[in-house]
CHARMM-style PDB file with segment names, atoms N, HN, CA, C and O in Angstrom:
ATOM      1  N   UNK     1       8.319-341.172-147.281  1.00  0.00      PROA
ATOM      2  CA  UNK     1       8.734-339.819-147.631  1.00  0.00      PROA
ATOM      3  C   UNK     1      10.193-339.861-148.087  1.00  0.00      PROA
ATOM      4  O   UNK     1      11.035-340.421-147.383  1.00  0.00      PROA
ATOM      5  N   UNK     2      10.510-339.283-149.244  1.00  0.00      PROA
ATOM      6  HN  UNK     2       9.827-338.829-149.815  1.00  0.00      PROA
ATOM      7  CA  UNK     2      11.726-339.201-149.902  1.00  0.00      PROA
ATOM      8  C   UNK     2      13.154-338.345-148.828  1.00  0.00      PROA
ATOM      9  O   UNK     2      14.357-338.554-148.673  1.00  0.00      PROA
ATOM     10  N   UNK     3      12.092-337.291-148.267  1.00  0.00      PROA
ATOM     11  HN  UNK     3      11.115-337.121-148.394  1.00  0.00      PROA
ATOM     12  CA  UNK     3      13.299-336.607-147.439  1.00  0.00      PROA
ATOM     13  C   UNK     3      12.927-336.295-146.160  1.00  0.00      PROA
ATOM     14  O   UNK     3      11.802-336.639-145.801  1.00  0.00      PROA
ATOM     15  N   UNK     4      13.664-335.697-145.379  1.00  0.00      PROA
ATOM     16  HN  UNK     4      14.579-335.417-145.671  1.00  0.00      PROA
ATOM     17  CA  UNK     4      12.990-335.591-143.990  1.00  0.00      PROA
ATOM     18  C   UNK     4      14.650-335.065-143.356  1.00  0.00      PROA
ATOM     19  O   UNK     4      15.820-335.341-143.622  1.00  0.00      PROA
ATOM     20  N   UNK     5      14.016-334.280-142.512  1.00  0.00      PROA
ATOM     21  HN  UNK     5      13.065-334.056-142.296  1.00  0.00      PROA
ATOM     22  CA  UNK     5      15.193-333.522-140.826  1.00  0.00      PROA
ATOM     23  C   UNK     5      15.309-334.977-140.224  1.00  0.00      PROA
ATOM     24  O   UNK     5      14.397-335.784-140.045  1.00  0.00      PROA
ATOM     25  N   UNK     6      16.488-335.097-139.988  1.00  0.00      PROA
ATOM     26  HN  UNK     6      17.229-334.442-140.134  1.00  0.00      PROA
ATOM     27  CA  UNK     6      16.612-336.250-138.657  1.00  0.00      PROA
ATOM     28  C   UNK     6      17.731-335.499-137.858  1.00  0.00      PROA
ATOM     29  O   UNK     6      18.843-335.238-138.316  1.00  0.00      PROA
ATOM     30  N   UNK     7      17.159-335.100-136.250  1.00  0.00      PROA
ATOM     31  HN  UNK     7      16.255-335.312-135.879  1.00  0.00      PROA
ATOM     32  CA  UNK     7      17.723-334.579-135.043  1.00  0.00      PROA
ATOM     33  C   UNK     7      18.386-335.655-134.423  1.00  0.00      PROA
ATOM     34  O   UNK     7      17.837-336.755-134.351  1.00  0.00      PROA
ATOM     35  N   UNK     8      19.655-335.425-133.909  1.00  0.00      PROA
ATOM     36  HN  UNK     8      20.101-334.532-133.967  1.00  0.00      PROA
ATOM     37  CA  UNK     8      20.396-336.682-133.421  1.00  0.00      PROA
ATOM     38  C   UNK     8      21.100-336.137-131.933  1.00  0.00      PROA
ATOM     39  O   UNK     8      21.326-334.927-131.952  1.00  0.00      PROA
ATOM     40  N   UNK     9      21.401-336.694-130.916  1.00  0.00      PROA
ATOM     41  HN  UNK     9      21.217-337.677-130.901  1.00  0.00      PROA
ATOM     42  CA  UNK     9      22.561-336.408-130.173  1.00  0.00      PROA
ATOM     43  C   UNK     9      23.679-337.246-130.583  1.00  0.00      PROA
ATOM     44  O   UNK     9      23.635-338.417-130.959  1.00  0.00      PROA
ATOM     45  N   UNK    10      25.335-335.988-130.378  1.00  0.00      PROA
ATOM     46  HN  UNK    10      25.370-335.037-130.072  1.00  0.00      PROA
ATOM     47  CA  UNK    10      26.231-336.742-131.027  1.00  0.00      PROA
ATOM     48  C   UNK    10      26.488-336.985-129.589  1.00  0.00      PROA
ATOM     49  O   UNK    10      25.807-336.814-128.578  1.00  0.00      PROA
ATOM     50  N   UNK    11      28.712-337.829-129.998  1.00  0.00      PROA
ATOM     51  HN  UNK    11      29.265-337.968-130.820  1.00  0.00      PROA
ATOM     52  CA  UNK    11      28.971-338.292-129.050  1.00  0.00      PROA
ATOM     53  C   UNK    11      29.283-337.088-127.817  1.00  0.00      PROA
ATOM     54  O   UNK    11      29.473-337.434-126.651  1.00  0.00      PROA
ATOM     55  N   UNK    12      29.307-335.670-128.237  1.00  0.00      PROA
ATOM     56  HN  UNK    12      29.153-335.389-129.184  1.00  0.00      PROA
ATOM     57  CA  UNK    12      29.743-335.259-127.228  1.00  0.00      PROA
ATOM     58  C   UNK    12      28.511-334.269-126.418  1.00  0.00      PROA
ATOM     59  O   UNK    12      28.650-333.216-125.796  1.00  0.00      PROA
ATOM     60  N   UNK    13      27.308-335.059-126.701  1.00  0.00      PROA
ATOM     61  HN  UNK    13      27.195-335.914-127.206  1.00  0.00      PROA
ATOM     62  CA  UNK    13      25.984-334.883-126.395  1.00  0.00      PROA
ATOM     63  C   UNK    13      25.336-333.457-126.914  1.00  0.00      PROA
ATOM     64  O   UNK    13      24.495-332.702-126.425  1.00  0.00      PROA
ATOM     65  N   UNK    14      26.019-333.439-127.981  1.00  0.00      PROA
ATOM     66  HN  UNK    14      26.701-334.052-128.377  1.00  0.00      PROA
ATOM     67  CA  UNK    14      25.146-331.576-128.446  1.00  0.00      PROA
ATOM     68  C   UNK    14      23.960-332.672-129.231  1.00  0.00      PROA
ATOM     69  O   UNK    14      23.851-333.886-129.406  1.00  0.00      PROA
ATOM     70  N   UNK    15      23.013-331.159-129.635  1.00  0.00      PROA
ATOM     71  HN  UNK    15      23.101-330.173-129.493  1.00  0.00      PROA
ATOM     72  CA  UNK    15      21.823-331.979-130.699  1.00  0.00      PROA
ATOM     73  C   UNK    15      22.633-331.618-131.962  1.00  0.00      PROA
ATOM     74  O   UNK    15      23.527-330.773-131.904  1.00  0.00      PROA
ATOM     75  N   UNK    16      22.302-332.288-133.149  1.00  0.00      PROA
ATOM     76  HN  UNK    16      21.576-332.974-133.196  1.00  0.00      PROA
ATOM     77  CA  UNK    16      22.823-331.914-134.403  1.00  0.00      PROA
ATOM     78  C   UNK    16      21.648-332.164-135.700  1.00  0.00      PROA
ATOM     79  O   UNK    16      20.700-332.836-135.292  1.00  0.00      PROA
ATOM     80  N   UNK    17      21.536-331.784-137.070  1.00  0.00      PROA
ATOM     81  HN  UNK    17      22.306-331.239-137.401  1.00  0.00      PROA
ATOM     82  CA  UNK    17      20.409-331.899-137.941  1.00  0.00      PROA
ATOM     83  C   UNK    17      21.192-332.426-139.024  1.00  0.00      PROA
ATOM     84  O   UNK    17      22.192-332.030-139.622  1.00  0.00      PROA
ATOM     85  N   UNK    18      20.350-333.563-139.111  1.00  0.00      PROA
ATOM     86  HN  UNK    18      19.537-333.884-138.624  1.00  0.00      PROA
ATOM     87  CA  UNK    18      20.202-333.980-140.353  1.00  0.00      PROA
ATOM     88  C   UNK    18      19.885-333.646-141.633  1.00  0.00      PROA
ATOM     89  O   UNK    18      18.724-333.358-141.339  1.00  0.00      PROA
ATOM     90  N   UNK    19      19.952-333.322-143.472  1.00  0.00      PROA
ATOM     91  HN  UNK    19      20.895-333.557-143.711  1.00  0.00      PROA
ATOM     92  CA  UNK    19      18.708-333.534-143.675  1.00  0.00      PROA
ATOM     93  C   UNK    19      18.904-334.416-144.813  1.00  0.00      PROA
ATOM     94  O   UNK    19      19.821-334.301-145.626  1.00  0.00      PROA
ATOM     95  N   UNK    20      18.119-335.183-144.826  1.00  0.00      PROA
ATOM     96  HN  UNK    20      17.374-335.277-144.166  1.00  0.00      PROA
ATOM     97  CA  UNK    20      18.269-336.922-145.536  1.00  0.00      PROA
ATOM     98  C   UNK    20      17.414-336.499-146.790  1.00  0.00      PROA
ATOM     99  O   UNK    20      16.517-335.702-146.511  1.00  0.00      PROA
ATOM    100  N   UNK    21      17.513-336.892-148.198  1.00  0.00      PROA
ATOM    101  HN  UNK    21      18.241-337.538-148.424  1.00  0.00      PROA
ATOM    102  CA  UNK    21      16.758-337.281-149.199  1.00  0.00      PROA
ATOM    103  C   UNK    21      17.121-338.665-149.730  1.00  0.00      PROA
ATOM    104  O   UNK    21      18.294-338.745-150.096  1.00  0.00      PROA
ATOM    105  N   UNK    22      16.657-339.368-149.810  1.00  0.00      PROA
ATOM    106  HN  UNK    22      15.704-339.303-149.512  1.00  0.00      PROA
ATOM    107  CA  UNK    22      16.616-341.041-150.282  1.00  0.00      PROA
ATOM    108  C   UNK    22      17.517-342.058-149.145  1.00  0.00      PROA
ATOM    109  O   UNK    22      18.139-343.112-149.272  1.00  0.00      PROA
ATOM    110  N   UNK    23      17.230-341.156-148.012  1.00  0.00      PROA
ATOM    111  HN  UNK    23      16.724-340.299-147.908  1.00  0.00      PROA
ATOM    112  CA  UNK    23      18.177-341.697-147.331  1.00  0.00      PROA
ATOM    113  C   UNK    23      19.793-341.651-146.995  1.00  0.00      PROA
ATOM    114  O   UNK    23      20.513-342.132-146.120  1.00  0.00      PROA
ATOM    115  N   UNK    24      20.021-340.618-148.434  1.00  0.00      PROA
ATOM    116  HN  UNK    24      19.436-340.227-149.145  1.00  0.00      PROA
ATOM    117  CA  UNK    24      21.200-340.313-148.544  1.00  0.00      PROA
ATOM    118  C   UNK    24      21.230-338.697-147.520  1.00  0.00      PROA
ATOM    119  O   UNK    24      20.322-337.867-147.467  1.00  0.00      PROA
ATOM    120  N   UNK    25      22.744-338.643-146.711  1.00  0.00      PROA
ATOM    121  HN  UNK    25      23.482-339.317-146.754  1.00  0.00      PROA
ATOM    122  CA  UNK    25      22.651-337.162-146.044  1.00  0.00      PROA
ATOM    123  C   UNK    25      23.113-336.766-146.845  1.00  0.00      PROA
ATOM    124  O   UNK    25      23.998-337.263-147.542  1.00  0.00      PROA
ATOM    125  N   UNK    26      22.374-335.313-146.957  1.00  0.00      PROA
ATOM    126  HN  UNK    26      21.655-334.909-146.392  1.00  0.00      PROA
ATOM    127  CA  UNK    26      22.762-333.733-147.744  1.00  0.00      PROA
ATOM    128  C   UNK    26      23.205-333.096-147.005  1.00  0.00      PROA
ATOM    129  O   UNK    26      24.225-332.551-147.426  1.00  0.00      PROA
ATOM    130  N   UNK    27      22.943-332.850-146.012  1.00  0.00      PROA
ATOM    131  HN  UNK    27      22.113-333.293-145.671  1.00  0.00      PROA
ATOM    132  CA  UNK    27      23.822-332.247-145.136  1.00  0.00      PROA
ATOM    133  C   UNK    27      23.871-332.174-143.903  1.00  0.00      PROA
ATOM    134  O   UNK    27      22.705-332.138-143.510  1.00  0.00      PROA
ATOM    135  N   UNK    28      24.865-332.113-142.696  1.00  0.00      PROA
ATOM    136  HN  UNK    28      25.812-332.142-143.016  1.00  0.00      PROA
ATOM    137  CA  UNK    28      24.519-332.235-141.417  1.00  0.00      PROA
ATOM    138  C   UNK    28      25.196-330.496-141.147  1.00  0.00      PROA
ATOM    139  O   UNK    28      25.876-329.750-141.850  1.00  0.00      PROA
ATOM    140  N   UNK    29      24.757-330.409-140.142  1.00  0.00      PROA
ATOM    141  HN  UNK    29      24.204-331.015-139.571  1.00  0.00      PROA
ATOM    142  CA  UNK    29      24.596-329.421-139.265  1.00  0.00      PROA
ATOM    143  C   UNK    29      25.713-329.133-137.969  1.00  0.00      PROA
ATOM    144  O   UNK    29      26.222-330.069-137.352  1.00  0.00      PROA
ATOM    145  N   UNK    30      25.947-327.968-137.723  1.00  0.00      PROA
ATOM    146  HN  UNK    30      25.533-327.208-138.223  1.00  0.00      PROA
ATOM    147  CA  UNK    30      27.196-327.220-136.409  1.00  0.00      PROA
ATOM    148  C   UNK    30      26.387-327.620-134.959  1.00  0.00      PROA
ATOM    149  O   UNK    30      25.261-327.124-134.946  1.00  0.00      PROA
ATOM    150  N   UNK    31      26.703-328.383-133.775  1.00  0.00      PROA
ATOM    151  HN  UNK    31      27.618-328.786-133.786  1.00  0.00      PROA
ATOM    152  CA  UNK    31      25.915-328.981-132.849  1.00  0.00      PROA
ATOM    153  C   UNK    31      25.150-327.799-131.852  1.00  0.00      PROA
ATOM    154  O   UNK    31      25.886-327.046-131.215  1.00  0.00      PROA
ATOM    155  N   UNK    32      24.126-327.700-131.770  1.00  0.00      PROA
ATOM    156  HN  UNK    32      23.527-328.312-132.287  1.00  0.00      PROA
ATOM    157  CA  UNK    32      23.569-327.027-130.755  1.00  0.00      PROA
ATOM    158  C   UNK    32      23.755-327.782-129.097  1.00  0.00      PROA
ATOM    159  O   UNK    32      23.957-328.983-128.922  1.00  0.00      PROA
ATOM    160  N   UNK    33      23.654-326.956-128.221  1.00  0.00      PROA
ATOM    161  HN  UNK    33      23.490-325.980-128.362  1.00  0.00      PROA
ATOM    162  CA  UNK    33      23.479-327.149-127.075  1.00  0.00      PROA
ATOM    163  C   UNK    33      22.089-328.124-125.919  1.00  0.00      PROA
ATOM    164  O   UNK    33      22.130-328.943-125.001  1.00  0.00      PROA
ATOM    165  N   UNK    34      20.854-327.275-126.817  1.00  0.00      PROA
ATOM    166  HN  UNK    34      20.821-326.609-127.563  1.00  0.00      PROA
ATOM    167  CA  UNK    34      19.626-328.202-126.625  1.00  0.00      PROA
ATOM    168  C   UNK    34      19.116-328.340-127.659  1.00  0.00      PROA
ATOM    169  O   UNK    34      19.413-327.699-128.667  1.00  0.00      PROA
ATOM    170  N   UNK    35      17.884-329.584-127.550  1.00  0.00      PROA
ATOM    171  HN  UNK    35      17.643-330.105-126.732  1.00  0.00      PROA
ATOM    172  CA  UNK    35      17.210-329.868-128.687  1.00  0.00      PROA
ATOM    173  C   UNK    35      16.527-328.589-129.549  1.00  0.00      PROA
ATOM    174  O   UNK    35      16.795-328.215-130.691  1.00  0.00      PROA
ATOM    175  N   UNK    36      15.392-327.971-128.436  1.00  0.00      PROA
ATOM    176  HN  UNK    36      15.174-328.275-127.508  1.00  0.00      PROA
ATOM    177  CA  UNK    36      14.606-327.100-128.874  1.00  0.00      PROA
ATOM    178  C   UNK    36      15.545-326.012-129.982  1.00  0.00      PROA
ATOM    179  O   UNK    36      15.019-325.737-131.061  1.00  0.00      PROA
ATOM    180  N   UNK    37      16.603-325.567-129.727  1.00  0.00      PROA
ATOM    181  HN  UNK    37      17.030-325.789-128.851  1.00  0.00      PROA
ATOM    182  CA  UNK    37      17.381-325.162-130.464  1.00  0.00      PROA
ATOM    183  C   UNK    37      17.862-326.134-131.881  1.00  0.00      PROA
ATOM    184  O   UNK    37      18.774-325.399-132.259  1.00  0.00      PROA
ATOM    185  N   UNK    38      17.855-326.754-132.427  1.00  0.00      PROA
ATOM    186  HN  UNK    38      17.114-327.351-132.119  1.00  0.00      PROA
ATOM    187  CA  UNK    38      17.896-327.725-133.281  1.00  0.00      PROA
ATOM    188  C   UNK    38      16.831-327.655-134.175  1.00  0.00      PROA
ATOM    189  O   UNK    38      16.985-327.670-135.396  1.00  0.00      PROA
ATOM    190  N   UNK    39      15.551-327.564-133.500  1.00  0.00      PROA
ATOM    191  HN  UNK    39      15.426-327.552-132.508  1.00  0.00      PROA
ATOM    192  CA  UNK    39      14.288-327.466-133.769  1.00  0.00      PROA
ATOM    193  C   UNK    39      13.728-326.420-134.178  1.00  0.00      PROA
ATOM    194  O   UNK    39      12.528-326.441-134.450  1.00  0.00      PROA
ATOM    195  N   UNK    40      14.355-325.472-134.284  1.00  0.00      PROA
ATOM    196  HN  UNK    40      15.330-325.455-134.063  1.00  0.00      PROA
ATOM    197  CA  UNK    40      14.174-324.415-134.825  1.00  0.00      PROA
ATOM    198  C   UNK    40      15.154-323.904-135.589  1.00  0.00      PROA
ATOM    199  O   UNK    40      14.894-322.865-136.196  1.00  0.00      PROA
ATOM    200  N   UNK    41      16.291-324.420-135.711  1.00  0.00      PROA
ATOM    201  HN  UNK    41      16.502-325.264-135.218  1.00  0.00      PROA
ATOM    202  CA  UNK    41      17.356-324.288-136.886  1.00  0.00      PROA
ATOM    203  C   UNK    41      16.194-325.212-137.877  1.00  0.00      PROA
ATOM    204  O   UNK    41      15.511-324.603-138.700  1.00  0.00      PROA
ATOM    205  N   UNK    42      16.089-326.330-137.749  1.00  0.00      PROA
ATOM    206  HN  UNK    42      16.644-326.826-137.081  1.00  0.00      PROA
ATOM    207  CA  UNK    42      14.963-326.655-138.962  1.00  0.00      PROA
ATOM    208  C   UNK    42      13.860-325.947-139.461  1.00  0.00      PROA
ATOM    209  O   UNK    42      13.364-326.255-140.545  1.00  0.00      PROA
ATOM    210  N   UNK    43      13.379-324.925-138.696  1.00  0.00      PROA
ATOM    211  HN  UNK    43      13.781-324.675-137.815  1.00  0.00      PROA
ATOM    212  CA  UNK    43      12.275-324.482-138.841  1.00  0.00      PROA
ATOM    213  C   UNK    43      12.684-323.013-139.676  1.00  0.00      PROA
ATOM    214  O   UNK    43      11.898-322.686-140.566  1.00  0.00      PROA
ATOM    215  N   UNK    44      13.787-322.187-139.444  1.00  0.00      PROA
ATOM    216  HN  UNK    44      14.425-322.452-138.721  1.00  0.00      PROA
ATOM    217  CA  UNK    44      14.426-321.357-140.558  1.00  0.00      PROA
ATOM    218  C   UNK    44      15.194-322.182-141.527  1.00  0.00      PROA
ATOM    219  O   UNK    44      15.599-321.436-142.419  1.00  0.00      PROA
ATOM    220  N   UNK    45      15.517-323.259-141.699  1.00  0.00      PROA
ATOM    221  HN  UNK    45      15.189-323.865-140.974  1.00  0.00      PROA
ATOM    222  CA  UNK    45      15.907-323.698-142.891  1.00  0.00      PROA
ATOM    223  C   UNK    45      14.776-323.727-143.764  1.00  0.00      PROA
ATOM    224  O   UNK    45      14.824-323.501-144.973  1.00  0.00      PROA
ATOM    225  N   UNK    46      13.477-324.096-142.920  1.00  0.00      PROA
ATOM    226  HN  UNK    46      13.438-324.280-141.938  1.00  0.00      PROA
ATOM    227  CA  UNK    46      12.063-324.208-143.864  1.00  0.00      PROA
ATOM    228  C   UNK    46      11.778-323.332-144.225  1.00  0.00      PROA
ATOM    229  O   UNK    46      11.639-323.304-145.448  1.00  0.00      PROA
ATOM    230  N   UNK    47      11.577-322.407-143.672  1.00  0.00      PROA
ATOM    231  HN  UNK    47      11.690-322.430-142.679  1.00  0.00      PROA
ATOM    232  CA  UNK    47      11.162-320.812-143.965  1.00  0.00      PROA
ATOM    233  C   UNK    47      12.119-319.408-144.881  1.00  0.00      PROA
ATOM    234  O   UNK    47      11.860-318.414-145.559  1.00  0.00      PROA
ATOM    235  N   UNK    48      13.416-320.206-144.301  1.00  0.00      PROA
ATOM    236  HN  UNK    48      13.626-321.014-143.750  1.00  0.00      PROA
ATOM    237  CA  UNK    48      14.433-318.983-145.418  1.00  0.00      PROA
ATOM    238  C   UNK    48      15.128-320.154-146.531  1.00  0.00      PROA
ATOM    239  O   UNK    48      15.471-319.635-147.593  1.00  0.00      PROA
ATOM    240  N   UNK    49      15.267-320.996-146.471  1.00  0.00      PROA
ATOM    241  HN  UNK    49      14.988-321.417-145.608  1.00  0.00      PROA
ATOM    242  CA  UNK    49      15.763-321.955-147.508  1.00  0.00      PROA
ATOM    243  C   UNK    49      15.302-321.771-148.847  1.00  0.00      PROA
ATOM    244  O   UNK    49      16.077-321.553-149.778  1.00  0.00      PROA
ATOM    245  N   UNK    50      13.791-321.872-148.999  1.00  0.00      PROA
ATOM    246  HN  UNK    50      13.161-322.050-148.242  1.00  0.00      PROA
ATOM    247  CA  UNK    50      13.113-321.705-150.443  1.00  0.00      PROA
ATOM    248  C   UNK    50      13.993-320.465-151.574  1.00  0.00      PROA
ATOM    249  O   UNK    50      14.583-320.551-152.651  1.00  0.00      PROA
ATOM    250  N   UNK    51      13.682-319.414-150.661  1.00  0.00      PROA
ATOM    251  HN  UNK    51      13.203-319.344-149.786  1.00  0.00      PROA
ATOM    252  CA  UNK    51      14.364-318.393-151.182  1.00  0.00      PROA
ATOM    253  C   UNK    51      16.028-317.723-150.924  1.00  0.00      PROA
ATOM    254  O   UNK    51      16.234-316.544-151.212  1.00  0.00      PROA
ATOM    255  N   UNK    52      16.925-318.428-150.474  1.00  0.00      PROA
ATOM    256  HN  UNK    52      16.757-319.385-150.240  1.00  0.00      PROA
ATOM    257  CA  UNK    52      17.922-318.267-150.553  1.00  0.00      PROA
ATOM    258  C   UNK    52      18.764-318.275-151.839  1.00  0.00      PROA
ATOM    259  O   UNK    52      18.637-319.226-152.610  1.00  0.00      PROA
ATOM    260  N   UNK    53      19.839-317.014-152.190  1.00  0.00      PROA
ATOM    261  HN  UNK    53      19.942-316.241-151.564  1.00  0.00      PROA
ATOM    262  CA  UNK    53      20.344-317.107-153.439  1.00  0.00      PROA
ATOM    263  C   UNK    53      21.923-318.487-153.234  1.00  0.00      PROA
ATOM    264  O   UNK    53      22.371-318.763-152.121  1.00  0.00      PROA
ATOM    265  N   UNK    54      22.398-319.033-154.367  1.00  0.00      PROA
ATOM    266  HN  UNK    54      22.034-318.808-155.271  1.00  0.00      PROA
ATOM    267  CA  UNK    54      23.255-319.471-155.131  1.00  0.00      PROA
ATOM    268  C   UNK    54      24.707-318.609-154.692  1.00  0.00      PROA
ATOM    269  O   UNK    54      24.673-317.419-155.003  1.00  0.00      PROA
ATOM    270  N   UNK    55      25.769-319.011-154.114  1.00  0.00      PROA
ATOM    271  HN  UNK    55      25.797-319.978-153.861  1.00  0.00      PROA
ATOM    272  CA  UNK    55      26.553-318.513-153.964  1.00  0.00      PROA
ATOM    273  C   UNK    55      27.873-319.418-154.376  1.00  0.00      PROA
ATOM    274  O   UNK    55      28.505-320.060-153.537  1.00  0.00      PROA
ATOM    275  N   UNK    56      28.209-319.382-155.804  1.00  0.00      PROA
ATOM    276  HN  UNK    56      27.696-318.860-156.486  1.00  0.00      PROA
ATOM    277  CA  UNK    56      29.259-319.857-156.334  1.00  0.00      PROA
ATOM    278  C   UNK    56      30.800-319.336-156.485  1.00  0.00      PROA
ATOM    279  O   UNK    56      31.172-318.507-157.314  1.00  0.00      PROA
ATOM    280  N   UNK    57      31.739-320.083-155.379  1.00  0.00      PROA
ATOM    281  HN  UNK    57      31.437-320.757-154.705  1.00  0.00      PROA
ATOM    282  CA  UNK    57      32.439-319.621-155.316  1.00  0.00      PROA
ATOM    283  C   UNK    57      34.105-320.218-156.062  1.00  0.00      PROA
ATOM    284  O   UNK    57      35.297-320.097-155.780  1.00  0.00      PROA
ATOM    285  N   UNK    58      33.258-320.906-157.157  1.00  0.00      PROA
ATOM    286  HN  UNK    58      32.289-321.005-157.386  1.00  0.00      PROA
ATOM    287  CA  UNK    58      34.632-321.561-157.905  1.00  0.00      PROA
ATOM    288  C   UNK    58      35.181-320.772-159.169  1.00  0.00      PROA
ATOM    289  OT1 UNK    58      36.175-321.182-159.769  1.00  0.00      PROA
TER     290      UNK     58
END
């Protein structure tokens, strides 16, 4: 698979999100407290992401 969420604990043990395409990160994520929380920041990125507008601020 070209892209994929990867959930991590950092060093100061929050969960944090990945999200990888070619392996390369696009972007990581502000640390949550527990996983399950993590896990559902992915799950509205899936669901409101598609349709989110373009906000150019240069």
């Amino acid at each position: 698979m070209p892209h994929n969420f990867e959930v991590y604990k950092d060093k100061k043990g929050e969960f944090r999100i990945r999200f990888k395409y070619n392996s390369e990160v696009m972007f990581s994520s502000e640390g949550y407290a527990s996983k399950s929380s993590a896990m559902s920041a992915i799950e509205s990125f899936k669901k409101n992401g598609p349709g989110a507008a373009i906000e150019d601020n240069s």
